[in-house]
C-alpha positions as CSV (number, residue, x, y, z in Angstrom):
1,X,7.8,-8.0,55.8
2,X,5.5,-8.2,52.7
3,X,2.9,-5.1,52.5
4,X,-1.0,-6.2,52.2
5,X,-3.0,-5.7,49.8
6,X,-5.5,-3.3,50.3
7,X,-8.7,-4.8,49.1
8,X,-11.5,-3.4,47.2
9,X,-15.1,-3.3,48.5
10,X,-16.4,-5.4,45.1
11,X,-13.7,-8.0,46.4
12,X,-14.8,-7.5,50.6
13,X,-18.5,-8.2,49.5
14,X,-17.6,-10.9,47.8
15,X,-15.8,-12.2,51.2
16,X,-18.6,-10.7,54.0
17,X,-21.6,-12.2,51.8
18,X,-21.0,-15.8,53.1
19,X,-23.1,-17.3,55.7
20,X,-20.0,-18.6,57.7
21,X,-16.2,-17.6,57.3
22,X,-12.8,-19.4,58.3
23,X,-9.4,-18.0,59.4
24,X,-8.1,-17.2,56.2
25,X,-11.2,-14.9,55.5
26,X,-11.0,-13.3,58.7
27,X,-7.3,-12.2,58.1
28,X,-8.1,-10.9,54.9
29,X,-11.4,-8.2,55.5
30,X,-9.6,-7.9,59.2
31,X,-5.9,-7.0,57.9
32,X,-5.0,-9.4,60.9
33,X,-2.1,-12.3,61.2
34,X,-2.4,-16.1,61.5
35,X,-2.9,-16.0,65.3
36,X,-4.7,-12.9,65.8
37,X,-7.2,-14.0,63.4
38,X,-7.4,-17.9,64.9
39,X,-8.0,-16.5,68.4
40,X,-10.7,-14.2,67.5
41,X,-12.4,-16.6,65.6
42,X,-11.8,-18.9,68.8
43,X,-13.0,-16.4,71.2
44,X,-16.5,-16.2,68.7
45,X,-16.6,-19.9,68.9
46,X,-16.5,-19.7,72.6
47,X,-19.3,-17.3,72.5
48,X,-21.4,-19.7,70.6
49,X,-20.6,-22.6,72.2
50,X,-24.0,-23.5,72.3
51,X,-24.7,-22.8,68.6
52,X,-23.5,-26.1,66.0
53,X,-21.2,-24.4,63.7
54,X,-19.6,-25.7,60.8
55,X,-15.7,-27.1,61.8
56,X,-13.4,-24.0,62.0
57,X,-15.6,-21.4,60.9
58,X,-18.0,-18.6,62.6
59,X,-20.9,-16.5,61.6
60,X,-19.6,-13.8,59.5
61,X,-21.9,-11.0,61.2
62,X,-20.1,-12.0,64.9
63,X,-16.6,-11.3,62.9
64,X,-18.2,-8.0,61.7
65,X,-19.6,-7.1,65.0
66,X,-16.4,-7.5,66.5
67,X,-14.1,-6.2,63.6
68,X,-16.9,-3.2,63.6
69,X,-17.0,-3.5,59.9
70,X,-20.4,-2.3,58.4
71,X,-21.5,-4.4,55.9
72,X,-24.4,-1.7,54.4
73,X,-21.5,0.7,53.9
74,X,-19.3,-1.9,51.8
75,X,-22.5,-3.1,49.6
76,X,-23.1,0.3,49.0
77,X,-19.7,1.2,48.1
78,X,-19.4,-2.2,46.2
79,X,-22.7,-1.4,44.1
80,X,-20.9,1.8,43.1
81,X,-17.4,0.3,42.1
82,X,-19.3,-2.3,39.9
83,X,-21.5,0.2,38.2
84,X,-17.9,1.9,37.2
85,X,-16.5,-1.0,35.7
């Protein structure tokens, strides 16, 4: 089984700053697999079935809502890692 790599919070803004984010993203800032990350992104779909949504992607705040990531927290903590660099 390969390890992940834990990301920074420059590289998670970088991901969480987009409007709209796929599967690929979700498994990334989530630390999910392929299928847990497909059927949460399915279950937001289902939420917003009345919305029109881009093909295969969801807002990224419904992924943070139901990740319960705070985004304020990793732009803060972002701002602070760039200003080290």
């Amino acid at each position: 089984m390969k390890s992940k790599k834990q990301l920074t919070n420059l590289e998670m803004w970088n991901i969480i700053s987009k409007q709209y984010i796929g599967t690929k993203e979700i498994q990334i800032i989530g630390c999910l697999g392929r299928s847990s990350s497909q059927k949460l992104r399915r279950d937001i779909e289902f939420e917003l079935k009345d919305w029109l949504l881009p093909k295969n992607q969801v807002p990224t705040e419904s992924v943070l809502k139901k990740l319960n990531i705070d985004a304020k927290k990793i732009y803060t903590k972002a701002r602070m890692e760039r200003e080290l660099k």
